[in-house]
Backbone as a chain_set.jsonl record, in Angstrom:
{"seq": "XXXXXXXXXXXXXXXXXXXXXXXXXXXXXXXXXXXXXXXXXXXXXXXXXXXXXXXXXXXXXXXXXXXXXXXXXXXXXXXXXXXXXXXXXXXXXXXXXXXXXXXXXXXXXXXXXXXXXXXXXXXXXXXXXXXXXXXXXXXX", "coords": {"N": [[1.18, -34.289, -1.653], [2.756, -32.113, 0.564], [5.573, -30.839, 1.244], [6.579, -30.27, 4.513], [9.354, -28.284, 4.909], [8.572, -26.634, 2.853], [6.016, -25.736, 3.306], [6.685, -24.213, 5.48], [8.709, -22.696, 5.09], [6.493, -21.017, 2.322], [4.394, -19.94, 4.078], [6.464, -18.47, 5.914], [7.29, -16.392, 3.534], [5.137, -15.102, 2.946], [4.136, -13.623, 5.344], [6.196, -12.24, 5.998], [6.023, -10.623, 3.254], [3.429, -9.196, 3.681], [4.034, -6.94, 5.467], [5.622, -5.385, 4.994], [5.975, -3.445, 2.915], [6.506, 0.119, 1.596], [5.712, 3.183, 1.887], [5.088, 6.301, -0.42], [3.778, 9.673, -0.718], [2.842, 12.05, -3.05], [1.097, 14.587, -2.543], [1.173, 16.94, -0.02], [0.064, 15.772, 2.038], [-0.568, 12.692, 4.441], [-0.617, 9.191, 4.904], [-3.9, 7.171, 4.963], [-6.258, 7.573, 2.24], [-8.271, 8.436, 4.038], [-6.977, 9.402, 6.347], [-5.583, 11.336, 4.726], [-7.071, 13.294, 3.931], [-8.663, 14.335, 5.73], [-6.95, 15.094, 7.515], [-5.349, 15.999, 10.815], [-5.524, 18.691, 12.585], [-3.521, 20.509, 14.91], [-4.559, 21.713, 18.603], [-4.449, 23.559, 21.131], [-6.296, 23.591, 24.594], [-7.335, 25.355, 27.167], [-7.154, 23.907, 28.963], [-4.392, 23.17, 28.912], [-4.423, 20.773, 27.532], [-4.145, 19.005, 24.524], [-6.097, 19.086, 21.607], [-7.032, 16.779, 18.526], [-8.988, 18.647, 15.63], [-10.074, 17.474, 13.005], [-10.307, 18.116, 9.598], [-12.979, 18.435, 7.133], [-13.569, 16.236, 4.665], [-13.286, 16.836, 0.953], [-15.09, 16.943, -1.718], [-13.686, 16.37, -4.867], [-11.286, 16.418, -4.143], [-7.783, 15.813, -4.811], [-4.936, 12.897, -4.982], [-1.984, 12.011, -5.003], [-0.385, 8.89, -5.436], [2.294, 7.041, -4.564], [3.227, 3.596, -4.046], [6.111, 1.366, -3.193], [7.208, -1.933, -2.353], [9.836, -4.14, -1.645], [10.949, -7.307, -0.791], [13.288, -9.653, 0.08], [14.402, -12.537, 0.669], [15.897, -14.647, 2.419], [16.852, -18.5, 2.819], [17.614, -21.519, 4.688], [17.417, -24.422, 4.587], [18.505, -27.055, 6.574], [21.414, -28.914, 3.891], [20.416, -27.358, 1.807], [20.422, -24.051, 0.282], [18.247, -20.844, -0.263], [16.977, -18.389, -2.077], [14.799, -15.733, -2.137], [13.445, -13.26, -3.785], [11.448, -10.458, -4.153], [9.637, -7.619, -5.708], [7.618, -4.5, -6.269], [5.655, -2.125, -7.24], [3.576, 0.515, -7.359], [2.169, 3.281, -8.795], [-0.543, 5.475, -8.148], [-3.571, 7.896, -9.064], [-5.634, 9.063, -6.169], [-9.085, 10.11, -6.295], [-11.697, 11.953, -4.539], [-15.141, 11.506, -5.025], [-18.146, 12.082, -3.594], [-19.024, 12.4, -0.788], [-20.006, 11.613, 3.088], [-20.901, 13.747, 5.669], [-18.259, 13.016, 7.404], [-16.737, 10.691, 6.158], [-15.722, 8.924, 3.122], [-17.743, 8.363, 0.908], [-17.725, 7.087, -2.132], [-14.774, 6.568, -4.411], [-12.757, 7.543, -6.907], [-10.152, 5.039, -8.475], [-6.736, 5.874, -10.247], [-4.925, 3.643, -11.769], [-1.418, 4.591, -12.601], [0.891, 3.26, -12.965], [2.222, 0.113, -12.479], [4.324, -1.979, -11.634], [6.005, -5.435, -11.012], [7.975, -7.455, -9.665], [10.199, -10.565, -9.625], [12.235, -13.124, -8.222], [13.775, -16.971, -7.472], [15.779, -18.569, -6.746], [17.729, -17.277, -8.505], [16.277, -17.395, -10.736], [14.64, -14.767, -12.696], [11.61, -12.887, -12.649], [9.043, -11.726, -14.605], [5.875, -10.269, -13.676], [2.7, -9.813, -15.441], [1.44, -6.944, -16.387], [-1.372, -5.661, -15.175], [-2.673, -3.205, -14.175], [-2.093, -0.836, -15.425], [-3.283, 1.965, -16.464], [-5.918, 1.343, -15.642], [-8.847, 2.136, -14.442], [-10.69, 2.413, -11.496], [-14.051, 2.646, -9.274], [-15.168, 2.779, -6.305], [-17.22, 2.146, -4.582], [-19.1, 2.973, -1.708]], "CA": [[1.522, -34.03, -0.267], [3.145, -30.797, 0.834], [6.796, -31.198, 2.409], [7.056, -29.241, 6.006], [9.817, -27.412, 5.054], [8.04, -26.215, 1.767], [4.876, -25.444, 3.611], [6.755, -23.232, 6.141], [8.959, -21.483, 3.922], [5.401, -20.293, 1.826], [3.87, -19.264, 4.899], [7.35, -17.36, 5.723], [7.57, -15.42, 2.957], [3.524, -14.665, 3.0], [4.278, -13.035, 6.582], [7.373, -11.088, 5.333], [4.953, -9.865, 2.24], [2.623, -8.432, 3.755], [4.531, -6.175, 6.66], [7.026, -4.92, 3.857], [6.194, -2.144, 1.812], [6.982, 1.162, 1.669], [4.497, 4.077, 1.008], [5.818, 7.962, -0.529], [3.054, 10.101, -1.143], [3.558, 13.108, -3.802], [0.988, 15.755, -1.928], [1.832, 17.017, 1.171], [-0.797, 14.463, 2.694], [0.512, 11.265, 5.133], [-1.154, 8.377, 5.179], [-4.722, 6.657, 4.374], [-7.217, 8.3, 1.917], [-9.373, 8.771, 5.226], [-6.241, 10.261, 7.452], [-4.92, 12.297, 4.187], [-8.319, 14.272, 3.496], [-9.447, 14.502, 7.088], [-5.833, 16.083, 8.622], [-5.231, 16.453, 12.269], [-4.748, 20.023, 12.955], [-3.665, 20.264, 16.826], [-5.151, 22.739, 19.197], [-4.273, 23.382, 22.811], [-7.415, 24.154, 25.043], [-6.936, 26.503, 28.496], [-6.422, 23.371, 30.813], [-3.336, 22.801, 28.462], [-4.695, 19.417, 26.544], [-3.968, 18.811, 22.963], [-7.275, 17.933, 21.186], [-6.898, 16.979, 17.357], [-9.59, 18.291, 15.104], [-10.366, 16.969, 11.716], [-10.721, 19.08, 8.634], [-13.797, 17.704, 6.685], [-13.538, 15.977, 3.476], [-13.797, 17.866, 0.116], [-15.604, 16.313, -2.864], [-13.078, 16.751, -5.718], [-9.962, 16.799, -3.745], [-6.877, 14.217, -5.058], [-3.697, 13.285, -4.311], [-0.709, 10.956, -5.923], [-0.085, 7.932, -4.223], [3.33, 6.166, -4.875], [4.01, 2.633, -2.989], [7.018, 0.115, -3.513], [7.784, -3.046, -1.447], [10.496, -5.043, -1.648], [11.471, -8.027, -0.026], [14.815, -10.403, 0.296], [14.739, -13.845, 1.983], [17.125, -16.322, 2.324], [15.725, -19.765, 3.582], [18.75, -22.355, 4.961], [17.151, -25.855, 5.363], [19.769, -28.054, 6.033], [22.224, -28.636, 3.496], [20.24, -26.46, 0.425], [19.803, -22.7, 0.73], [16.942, -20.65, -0.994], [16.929, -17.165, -2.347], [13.667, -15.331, -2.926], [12.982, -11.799, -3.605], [10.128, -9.923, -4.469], [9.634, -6.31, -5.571], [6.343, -4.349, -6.607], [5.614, -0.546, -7.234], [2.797, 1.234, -7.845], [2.01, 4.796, -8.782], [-2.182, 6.012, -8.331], [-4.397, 8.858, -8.296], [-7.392, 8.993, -5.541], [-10.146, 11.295, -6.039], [-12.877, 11.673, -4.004], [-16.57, 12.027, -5.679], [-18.503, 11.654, -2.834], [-18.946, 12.159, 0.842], [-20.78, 11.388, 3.384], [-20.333, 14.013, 7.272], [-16.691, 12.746, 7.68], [-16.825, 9.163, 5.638], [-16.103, 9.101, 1.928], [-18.548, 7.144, 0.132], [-17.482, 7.033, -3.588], [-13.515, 7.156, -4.669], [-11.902, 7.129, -7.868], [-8.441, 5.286, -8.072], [-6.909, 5.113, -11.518], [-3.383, 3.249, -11.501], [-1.261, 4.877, -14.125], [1.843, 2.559, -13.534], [2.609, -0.747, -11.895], [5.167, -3.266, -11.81], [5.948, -6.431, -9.797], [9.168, -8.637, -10.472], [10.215, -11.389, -8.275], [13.054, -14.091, -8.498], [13.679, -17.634, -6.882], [17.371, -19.436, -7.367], [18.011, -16.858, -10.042], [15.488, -17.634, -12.119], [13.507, -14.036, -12.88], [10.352, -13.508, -13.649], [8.076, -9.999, -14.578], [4.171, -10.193, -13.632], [1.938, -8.967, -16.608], [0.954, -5.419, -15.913], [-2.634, -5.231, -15.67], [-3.411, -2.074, -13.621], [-1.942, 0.633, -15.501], [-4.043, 3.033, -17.424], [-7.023, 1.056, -15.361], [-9.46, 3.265, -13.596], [-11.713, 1.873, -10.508], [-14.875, 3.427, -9.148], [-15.33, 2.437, -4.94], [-18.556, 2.61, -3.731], [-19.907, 2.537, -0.421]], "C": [[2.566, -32.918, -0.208], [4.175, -31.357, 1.675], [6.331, -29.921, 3.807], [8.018, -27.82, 5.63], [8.935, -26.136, 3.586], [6.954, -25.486, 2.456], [5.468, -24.035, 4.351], [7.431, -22.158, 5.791], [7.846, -20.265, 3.137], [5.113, -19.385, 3.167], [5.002, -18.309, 5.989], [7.49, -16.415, 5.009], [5.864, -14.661, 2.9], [3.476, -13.635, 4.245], [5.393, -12.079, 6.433], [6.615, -10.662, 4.408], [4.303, -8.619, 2.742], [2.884, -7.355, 5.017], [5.845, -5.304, 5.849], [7.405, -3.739, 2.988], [5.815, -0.406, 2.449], [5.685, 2.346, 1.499], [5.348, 5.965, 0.909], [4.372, 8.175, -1.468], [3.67, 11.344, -1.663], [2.785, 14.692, -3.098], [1.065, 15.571, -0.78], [1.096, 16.135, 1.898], [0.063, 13.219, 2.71], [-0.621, 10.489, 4.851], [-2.649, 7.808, 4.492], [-5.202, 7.587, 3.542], [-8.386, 9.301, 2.997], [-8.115, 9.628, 5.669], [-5.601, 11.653, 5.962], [-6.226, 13.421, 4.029], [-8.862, 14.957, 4.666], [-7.787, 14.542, 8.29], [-5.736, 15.653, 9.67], [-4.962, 18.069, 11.892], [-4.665, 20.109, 14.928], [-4.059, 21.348, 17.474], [-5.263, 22.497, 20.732], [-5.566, 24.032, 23.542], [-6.841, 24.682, 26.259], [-6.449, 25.607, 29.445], [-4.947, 22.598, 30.208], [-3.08, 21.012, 27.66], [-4.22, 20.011, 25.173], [-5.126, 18.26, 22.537], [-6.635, 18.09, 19.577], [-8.377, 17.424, 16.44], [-9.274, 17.99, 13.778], [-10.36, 17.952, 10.621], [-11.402, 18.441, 7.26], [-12.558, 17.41, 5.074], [-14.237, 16.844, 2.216], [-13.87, 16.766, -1.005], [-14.316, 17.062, -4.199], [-11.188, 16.591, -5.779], [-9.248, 15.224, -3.875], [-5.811, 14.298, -4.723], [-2.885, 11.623, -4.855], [-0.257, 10.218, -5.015], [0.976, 6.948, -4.888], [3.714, 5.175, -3.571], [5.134, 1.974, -3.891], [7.462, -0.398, -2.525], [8.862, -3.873, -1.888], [11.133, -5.847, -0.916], [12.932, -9.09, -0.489], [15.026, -11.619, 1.207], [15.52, -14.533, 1.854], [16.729, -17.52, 3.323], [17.971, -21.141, 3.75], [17.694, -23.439, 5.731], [18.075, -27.041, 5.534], [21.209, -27.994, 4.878], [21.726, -27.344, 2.019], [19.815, -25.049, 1.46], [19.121, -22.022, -0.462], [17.108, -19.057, -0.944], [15.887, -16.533, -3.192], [13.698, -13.951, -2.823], [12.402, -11.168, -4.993], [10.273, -8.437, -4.602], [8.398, -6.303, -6.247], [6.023, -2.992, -6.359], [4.517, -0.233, -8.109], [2.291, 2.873, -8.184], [0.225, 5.0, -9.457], [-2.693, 6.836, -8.333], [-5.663, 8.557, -7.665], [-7.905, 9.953, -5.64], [-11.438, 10.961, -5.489], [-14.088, 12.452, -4.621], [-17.368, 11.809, -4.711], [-18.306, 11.481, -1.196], [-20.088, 12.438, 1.545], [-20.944, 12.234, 4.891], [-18.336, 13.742, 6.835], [-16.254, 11.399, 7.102], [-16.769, 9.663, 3.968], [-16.641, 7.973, 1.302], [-18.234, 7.033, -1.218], [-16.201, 7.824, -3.721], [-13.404, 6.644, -5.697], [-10.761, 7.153, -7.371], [-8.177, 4.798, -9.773], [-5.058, 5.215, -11.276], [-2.607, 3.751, -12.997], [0.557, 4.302, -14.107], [1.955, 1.524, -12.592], [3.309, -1.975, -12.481], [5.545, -4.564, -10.601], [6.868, -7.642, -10.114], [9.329, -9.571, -9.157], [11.381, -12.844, -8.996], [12.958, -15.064, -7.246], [14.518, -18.213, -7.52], [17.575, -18.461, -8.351], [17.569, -16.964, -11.438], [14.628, -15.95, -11.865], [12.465, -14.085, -13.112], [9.58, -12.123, -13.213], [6.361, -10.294, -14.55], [3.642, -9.423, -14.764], [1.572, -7.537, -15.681], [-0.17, -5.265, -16.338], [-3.28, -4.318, -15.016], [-3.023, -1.091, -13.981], [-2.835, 1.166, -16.42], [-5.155, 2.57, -16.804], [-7.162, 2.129, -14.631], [-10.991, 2.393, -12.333], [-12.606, 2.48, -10.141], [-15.174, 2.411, -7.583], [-16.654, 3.086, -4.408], [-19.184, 1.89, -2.525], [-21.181, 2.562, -0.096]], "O": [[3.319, -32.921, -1.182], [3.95, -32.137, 2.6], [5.782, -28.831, 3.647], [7.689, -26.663, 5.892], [8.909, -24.91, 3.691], [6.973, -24.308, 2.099], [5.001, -22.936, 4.049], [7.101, -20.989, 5.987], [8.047, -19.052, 3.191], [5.568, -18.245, 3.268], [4.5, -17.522, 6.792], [7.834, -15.374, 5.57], [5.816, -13.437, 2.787], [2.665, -12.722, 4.086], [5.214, -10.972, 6.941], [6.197, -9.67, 5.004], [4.491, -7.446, 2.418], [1.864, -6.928, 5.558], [6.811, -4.739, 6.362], [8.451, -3.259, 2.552], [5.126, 0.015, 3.378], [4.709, 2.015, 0.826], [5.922, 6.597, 1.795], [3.914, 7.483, -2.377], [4.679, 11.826, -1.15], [3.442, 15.732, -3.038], [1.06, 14.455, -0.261], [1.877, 15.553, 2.651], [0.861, 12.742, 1.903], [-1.652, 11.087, 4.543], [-2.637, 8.002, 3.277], [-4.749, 8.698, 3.818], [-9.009, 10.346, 2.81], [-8.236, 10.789, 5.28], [-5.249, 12.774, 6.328], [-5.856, 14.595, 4.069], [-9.452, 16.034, 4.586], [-7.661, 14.135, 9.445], [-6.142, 14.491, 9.649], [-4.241, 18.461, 10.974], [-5.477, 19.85, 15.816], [-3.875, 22.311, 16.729], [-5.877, 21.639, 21.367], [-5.922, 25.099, 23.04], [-5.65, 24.396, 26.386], [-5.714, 25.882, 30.393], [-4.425, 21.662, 30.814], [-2.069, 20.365, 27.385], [-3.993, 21.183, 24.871], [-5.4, 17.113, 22.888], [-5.958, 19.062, 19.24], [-9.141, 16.459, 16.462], [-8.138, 18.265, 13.392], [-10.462, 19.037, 11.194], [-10.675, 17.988, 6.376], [-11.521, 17.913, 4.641], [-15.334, 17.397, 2.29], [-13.008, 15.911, -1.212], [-14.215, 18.286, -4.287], [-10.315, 16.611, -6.647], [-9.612, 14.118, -3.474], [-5.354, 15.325, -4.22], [-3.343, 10.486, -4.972], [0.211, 10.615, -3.948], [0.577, 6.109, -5.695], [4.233, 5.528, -2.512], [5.095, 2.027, -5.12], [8.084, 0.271, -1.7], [8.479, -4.456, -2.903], [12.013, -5.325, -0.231], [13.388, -8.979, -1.627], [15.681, -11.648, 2.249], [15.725, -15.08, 0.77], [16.346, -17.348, 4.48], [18.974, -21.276, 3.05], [17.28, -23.422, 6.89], [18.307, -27.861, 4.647], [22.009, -27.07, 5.027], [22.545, -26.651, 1.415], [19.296, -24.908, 2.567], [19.319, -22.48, -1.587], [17.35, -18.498, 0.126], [15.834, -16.587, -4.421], [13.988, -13.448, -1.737], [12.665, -11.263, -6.192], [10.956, -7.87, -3.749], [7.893, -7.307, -6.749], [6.112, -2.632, -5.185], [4.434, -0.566, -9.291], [2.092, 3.482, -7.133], [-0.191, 4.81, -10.6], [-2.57, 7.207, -7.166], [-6.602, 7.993, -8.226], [-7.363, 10.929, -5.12], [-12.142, 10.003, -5.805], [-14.13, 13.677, -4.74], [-17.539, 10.609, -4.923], [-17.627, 10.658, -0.581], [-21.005, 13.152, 1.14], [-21.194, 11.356, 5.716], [-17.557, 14.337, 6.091], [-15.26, 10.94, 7.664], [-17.516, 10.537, 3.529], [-16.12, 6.864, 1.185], [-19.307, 6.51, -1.517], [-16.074, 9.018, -3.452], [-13.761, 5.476, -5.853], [-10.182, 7.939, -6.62], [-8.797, 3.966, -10.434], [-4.282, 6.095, -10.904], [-2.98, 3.461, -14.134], [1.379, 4.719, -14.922], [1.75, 2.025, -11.486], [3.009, -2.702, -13.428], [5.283, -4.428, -9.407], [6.5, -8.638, -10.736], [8.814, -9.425, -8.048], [11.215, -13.364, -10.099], [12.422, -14.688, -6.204], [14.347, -18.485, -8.708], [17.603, -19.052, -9.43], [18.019, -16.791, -12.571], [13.969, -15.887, -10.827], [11.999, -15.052, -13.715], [9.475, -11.587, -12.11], [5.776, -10.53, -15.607], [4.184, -8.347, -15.022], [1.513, -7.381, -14.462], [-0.4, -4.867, -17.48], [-4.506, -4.379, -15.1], [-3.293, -0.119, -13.275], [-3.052, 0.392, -17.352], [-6.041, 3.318, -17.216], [-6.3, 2.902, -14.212], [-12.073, 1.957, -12.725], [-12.372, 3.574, -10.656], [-15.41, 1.224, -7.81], [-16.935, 4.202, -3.972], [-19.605, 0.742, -2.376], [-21.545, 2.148, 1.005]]}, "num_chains": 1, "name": "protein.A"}
């Protein structure tokens, strides 16, 4: 049987997790694989709108993707208090083999470092590292 406060704590820090991390990309490209390949460029038309277009996707074209999240909770149930925190950093390249119009259908991502530590009361503890030197193949 699952205590209450136990249950809501998990599903506290599960909701802090996943709203948490950070993203620094290394080429000048923001954001998704889709928004970094496919731009905005802005362009004013005569009745003084802003339209954005796109600038297709290029088969070949990559780009260095560094995240790290870290979180910090402190839990006060009553008289005990609870100290969890979580960190987790990855560094990837995406290349795109494959496109489809404006959709990329086939991406390489190959992770060439990740780590992921995490403590609770002061106890540490380091996750095995099983995505570095891996290489993925995404097909749509």
């Amino acid at each position: 049987m699952i205590r209450v406060p136990t249950l809501l704590s998990s599903l506290c820090f599960c909701v802090l997790l996943s709203g948490c991390c950070k993203k620094k990309e290394d080429s000048g490209q923001k954001g998704s694989v889709a928004a970094a390949s496919a731009s905005a460029v802005p362009k004013e038309t005569p009745s003084g709108d802003v339209t954005l277009q796109r600038k297709p996707f290029q088969v070949g074209a990559k780009r260095v993707v560094e995240e790290s999240g870290e979180l910090n909770l402190q839990l006060k149930m009553g008289p005990r208090d609870s100290t969890i925190s979580e960190k987790e950093s990855n560094r990837r390249t995406e290349e795109i083999l494959a496109v489809d119009g404006d959709k990329i259908t086939k991406l390489k991502v190959t992770y060439e470092a990740y780590s992921k530590e995490s403590s609770k009361e002061d106890r540490a503890r380091k996750a095995p590292d099983l995505l570095s030197g891996k290489t993925f193949l995404i097909e749509v």
